[in-house]
C-alpha positions in Angstrom: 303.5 -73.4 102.7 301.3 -75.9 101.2 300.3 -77.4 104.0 299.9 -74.1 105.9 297.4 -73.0 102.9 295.7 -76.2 103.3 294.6 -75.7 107.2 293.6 -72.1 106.5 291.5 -73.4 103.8 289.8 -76.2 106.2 289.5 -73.6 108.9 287.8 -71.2 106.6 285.5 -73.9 105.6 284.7 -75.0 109.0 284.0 -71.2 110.2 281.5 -70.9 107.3 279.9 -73.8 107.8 279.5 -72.8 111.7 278.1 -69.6 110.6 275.7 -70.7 108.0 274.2 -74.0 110.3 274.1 -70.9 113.1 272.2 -68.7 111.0 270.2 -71.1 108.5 269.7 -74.3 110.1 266.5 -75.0 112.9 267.5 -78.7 114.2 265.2 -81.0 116.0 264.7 -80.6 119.1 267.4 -78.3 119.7 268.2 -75.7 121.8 269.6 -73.1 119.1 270.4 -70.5 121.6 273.3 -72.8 123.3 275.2 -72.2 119.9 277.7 -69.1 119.8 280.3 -68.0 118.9 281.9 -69.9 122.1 280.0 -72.8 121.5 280.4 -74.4 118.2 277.2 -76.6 116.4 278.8 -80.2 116.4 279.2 -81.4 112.7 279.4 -84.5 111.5 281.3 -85.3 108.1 281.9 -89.0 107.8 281.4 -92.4 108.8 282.6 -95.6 108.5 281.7 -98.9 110.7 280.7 -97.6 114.0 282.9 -94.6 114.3 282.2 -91.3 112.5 284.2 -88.2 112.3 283.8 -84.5 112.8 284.7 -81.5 110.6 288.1 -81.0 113.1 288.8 -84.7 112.0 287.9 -85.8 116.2 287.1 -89.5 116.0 283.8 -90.3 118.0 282.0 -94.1 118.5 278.8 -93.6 117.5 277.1 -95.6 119.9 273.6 -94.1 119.4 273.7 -95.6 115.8 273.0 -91.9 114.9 269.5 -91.8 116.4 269.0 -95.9 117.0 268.9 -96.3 113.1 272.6 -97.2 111.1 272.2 -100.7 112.4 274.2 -102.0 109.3 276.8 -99.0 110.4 278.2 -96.4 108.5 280.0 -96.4 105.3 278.5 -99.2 103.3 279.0 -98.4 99.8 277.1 -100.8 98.9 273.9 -99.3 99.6 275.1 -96.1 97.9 275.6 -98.5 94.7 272.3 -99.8 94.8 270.8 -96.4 95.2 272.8 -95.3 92.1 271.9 -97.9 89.9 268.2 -97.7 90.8 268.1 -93.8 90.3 269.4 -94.9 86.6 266.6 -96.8 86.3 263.6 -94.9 88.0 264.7 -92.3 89.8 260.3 -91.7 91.5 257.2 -93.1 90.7 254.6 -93.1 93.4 252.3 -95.8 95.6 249.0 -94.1 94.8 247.2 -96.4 92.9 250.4 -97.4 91.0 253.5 -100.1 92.1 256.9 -100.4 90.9 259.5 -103.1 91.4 261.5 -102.5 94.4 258.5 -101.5 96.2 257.1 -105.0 95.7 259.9 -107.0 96.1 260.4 -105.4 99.2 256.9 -105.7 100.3 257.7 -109.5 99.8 260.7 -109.6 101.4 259.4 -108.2 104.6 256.3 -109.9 105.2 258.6 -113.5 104.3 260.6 -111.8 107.8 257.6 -110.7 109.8 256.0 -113.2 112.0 252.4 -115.3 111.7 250.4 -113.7 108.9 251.6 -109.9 108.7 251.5 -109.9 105.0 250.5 -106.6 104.5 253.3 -104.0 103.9 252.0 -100.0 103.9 254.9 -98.1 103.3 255.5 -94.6 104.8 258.4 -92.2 105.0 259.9 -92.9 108.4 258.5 -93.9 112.1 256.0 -90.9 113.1 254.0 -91.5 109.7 253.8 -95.0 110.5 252.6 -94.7 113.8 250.3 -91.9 112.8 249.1 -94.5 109.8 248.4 -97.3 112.2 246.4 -95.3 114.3 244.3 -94.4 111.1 244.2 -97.8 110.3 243.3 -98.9 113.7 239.9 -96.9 113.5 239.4 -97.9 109.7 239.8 -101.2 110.1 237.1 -100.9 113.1 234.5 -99.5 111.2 234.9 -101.5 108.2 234.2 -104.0 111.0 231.1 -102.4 112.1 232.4 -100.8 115.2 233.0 -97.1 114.2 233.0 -96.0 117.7 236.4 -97.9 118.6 238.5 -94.7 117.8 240.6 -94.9 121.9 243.7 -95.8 121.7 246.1 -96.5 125.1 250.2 -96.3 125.0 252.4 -96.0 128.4 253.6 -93.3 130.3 257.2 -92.0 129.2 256.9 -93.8 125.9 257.4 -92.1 122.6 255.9 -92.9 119.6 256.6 -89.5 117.3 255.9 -85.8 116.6 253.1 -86.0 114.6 249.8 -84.8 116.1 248.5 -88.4 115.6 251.7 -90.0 117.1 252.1 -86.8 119.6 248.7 -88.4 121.3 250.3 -91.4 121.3 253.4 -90.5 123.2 252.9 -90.2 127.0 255.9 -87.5 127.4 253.9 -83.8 129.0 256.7 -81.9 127.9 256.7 -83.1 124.4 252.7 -82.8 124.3 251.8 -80.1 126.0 252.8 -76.8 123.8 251.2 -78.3 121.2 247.4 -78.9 122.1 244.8 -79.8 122.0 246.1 -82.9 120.1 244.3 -85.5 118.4 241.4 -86.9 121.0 241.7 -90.5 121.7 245.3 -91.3 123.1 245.4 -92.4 126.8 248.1 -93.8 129.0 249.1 -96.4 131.5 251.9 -97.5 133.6 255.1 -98.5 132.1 256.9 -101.7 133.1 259.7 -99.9 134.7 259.9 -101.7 138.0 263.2 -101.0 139.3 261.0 -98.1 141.1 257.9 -100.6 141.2 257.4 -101.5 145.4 258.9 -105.3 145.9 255.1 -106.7 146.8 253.8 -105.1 143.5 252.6 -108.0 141.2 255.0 -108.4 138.3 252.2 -107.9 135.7 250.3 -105.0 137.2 251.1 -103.4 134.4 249.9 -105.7 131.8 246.7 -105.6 134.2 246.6 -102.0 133.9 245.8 -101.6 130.2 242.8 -104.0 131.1 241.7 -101.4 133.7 242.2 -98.8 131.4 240.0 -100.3 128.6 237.3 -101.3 130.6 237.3 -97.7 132.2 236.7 -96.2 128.8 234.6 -98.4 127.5 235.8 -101.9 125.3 233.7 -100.6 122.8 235.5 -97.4 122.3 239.2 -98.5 122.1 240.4 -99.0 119.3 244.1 -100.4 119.7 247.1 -100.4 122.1 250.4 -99.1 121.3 253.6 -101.0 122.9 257.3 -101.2 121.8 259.0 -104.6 122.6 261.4 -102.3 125.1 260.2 -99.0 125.7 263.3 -96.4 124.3 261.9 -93.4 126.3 263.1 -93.6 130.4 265.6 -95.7 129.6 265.3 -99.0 127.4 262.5 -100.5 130.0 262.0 -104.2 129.6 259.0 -105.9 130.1 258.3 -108.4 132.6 257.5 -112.2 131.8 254.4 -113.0 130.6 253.8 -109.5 130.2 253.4 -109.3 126.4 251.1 -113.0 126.6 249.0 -111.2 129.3 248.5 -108.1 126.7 247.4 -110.4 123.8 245.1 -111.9 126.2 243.4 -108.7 127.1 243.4 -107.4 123.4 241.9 -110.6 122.2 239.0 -110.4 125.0 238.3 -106.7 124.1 238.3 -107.1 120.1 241.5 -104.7 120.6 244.1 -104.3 118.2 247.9 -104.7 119.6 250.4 -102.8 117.8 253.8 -103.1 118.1 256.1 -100.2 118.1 259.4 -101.1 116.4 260.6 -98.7 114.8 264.1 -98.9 117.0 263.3 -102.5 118.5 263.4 -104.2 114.5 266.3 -105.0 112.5 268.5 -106.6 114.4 268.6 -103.9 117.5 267.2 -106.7 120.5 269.4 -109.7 118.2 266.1 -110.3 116.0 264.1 -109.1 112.5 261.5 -107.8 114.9 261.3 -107.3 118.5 258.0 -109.3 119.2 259.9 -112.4 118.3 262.0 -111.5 121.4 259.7 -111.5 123.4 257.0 -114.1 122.1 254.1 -112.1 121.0 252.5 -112.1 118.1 250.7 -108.1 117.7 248.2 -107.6 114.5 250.5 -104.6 113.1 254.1 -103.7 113.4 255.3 -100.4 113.1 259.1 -99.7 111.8 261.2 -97.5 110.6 265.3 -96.4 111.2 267.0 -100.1 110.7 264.7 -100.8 107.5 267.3 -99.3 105.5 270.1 -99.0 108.5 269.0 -95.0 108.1 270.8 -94.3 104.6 267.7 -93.3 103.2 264.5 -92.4 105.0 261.6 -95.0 105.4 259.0 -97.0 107.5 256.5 -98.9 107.5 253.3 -100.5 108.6 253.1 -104.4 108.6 249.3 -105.4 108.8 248.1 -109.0 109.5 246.0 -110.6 106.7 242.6 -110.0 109.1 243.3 -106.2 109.5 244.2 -105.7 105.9 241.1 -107.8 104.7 238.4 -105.5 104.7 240.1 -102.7 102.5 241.2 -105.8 100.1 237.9 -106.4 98.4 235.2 -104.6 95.8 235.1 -100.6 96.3 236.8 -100.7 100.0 240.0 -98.7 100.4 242.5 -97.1 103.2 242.4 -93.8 102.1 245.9 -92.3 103.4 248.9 -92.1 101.7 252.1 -90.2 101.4 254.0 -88.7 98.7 257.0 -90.8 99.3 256.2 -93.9 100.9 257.5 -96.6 99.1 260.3 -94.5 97.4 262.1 -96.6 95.1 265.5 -95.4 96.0 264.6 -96.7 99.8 263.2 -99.8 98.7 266.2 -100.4 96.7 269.1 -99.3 99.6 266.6 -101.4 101.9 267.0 -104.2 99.8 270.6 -104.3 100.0 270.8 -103.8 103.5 268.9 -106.1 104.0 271.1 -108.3 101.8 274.5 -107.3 104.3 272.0 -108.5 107.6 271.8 -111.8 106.0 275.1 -112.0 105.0 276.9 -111.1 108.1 274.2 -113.0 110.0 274.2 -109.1 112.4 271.0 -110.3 114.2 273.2 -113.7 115.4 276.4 -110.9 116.2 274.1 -109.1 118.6 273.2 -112.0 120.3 276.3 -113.5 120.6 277.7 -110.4 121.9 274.7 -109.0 123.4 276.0 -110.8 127.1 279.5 -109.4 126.8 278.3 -105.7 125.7 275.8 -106.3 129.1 278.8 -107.3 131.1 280.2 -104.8 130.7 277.6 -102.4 131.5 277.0 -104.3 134.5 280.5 -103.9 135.7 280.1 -100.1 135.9 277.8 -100.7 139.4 280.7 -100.1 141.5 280.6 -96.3 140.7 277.4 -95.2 143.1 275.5 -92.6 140.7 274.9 -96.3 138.4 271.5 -97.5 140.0 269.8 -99.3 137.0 271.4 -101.6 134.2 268.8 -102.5 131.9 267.8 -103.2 128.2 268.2 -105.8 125.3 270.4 -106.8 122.4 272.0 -103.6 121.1 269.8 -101.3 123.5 271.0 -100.9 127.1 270.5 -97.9 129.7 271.9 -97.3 132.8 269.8 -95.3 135.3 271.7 -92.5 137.3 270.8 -91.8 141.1 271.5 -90.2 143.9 272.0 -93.1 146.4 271.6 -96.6 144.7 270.6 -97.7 147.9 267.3 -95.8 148.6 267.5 -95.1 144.8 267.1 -91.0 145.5 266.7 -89.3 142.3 268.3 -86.1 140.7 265.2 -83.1 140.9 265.1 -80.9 138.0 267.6 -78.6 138.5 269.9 -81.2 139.5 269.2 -83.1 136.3 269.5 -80.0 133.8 273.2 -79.4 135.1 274.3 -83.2 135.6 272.9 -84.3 131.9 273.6 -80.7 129.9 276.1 -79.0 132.0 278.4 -81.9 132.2 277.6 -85.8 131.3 276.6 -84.7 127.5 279.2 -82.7 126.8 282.0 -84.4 128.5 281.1 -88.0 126.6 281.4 -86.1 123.5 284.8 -84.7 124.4 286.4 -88.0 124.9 284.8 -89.6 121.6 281.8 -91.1 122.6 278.4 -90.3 121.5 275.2 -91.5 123.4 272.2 -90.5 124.6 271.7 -88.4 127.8 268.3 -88.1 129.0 265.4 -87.5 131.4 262.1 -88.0 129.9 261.8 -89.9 132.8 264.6 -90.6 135.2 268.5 -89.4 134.1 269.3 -92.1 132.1 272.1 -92.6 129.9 271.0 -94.9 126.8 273.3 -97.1 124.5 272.4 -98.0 121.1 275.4 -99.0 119.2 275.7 -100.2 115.2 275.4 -103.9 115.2 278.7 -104.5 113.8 280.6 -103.4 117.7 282.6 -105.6 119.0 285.0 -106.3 122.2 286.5 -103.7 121.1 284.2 -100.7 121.1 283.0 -102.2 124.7 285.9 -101.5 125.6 286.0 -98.0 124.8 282.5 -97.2 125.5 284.0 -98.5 129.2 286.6 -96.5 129.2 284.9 -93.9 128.2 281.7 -94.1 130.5 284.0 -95.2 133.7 286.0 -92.1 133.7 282.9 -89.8 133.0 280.6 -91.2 135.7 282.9 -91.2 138.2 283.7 -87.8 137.5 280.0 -86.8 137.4 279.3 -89.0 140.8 282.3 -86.7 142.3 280.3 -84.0 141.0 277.1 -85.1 143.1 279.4 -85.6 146.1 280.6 -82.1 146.3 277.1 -80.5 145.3 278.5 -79.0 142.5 274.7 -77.3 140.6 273.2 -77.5 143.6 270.2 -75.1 143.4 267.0 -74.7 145.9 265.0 -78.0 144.6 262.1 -76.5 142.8 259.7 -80.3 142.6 261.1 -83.5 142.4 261.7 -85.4 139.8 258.9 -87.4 138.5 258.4 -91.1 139.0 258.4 -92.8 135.7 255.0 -94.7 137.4 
């Protein structure tokens, strides 16, 4: 009887809380009207290492780290601790034109991790504010400089850098832009470095050549910055091509342009490094970050400025005027602290590259099923690119892509425990981000997993199940 009471008491609560997130609760980018009374709102209760658990008690790998943030994974009471004990000693005290502890030893500890001379530590609340800050600092520092008309800024087709109208100009996705203009005049975009659709004669750094065109186009004395993330997230974890990063600096330096690098998923561990520049051997004059910072247990980002950028607002009556409420929070800092603290001591930028060839391998393997055309990323960050043919490397058009990723590949993953990311800002990728802690043994069933599903989906294709009239093909990501 007890136990009978027990499960009509979960199931009440679990009805409730379907009803209530139904009727009360507007999530991100979310279709709300896909949730009915068929189609339950999938909610998560608890975590622990890189698994986390429903409110039925279904076991999932997280292997989107949540949203390419609980790098440190879930369930480190630890960080809870340390947010506990500083709430018991300051609970809030502001940035403006005041400091506190753990924001300055934190501001320490991060420029002693960040490379060449990014000293500079402007806290913010999460990844959009700190884009949106670097751009204001960007055009700031210009002026100050004595060249206010550098306000152009140039990013990469497909890329995201955040919702903000600021970081909405930024971000070179039309469907994530366009019901909200006019945005913020300025942003402008180039090719990406995806070149598993590039022709084989194309040089390997036309696009590094193309931000050069761009800038001279618009004038060098008009841009202000360029916006790149060590592997682009958006289209599918694109890698750059060598030299492409040392060609950039080249251009930027030539230009008296800034080059700002995105990392607010590439830092902390994600491509087996503190920040993803250091992957790829580039030094930018500002980093961006966000997510891993505090492995997502408490929101915060960040803008790392180098000593020459944060100069002129360092002296006599000059200052940045921007700010947020919460950046620096000293609850963050503090949780960002310690998990920093478990990075070092588990050494979980060494783990994912030790491991970052097997977790590849494994990915790799999956080629054999025909709808896998692409295998590409870094560290902790891996896509695979579907297709049509992986011989002519035929793309799915829209309608084909709305049933393959939402009718069937999102939904199935999640049935059989594995969460990751469907997408088609670009071409239909599936993207992999998994805590840093995995090991053999979540490969494995992210393998499992993956193998059954998208041979499932490519029997799908075969038998032209959502076929519809094609209304325009899919886009090129170039």
């Amino acid at each position: 009887m007890a136990t009978s009471t027990a499960a009509t008491a979960t199931a009440t609560a679990t009805a409730s809380l379907q009803e209530l997130a139904r009727r009360h609760l507007w999530m991100h980018f979310t279709r709300m009207g896909a949730y009915d009374e068929q189609h339950e709102v999938p909610i998560i209760v608890r975590g622990e290492g890189p698994y986390v658990w429903d409110e039925h008690g279904n076991r999932y790998l997280d292997g989107l780290s949540a949203l390419f943030c609980v790098n440190a994974g879930h369930g480190r009471a630890e960080l809870g601790e340390a947010a506990a004990r500083q709430i018991e000693e300051l609970g809030f005290y502001t940035n403006w034109s005041y400091a506190h502890p753990r924001a300055i030893e934190l501001a320490a500890r991060v420029a002693s991790l960040a490379p060449g001379d990014l000293n500079r530590v402007f806290f913010t609340s999460g990844g959009s504010e700190a884009v949106e800050s670097a751009i204001k600092l960007a055009r700031s520092y210009h002026q100050q400089a004595g060249s206010p008309r550098k306000t152009k800024f140039v990013t990469r087709e497909i890329a995201y850098h955040g919702t903000s109208l600021g970081a909405l100009a930024a971000t070179g996705i039309p469907e994530l832009r366009t019901p909200f203009e006019p945005l913020v005049p300025g942003g402008f975009q180039v090719a990406n470095t995806n070149s598993y659709r590039w022709p084989p004669e194309r040089d390997p750094l036309w696009a590094a050549d193309a931000i050069e065109e761009k800038i001279v186009y618009e004038g060098p004395e008009t841009v202000a910055a360029v916006f790149l993330e060590p592997v682009q997230n958006a289209g599918g974890c694109i890698t750059p091509q060598d030299g492409y990063f040392e060609r950039v600096r080249e251009i930027c330096d030539r230009y008296d342009v800034l080059l700002v690098s995105d990392e607010v998923i590439c830092s902390w561990g994600r491509l087996g490094h503190w920040f993803g520049c250091e992957r790829y051997g580039y030094q930018p004059d500002v980093i961006t970050t966000a997510k891993g910072l505090t492995s997502a247990y408490a929101p915060m980002g960040a803008v790392i400025a180098s000593d020459r950028v944060a100069d002129p607002f360092m002296h006599g009556k000059a200052s940045f005027t921007h700010g947020f409420t919460f950046g620096g929070h000293p609850v963050s800092a503090a949780i960002a602290m310690a998990n920093l603290d478990i990075f070092e001591r588990e050494d979980l930028c060494g783990h994912v590259r030790a491991k970052e060839g097997e977790f590849r391998s494994m990915l790799e393997s999956l080629r054999d099923i025909p709808i896998v055309g692409d295998v590409r990323g870094a560290g902790y960050f891996q896509a695979i690119e579907l297709v049509k043919d992986p011989d002519t490397k035929e793309t799915f058009d829209d309608d084909e892509s709305e049933w393959l990723l939402r009718g069937f590949l999102s939904g199935e993953l999640y049935r059989r425990g594995l969460i990751c990311r469907a997408d088609d800002r670009g071409d239909p990728v599936i993207q992999l981000s998994p805590p840093l802690v995995c090991d053999t043994e979540q490969f494995e069933e992210i393998e499992s997993v993956l193998r059954a599903v998208l041979s499932a989906a490519w029997g799908k294709v075969q038998a032209g199940a959502g076929a519809a009239p094609t209304q325009r093909p899919r886009r090129s990501s170039n």
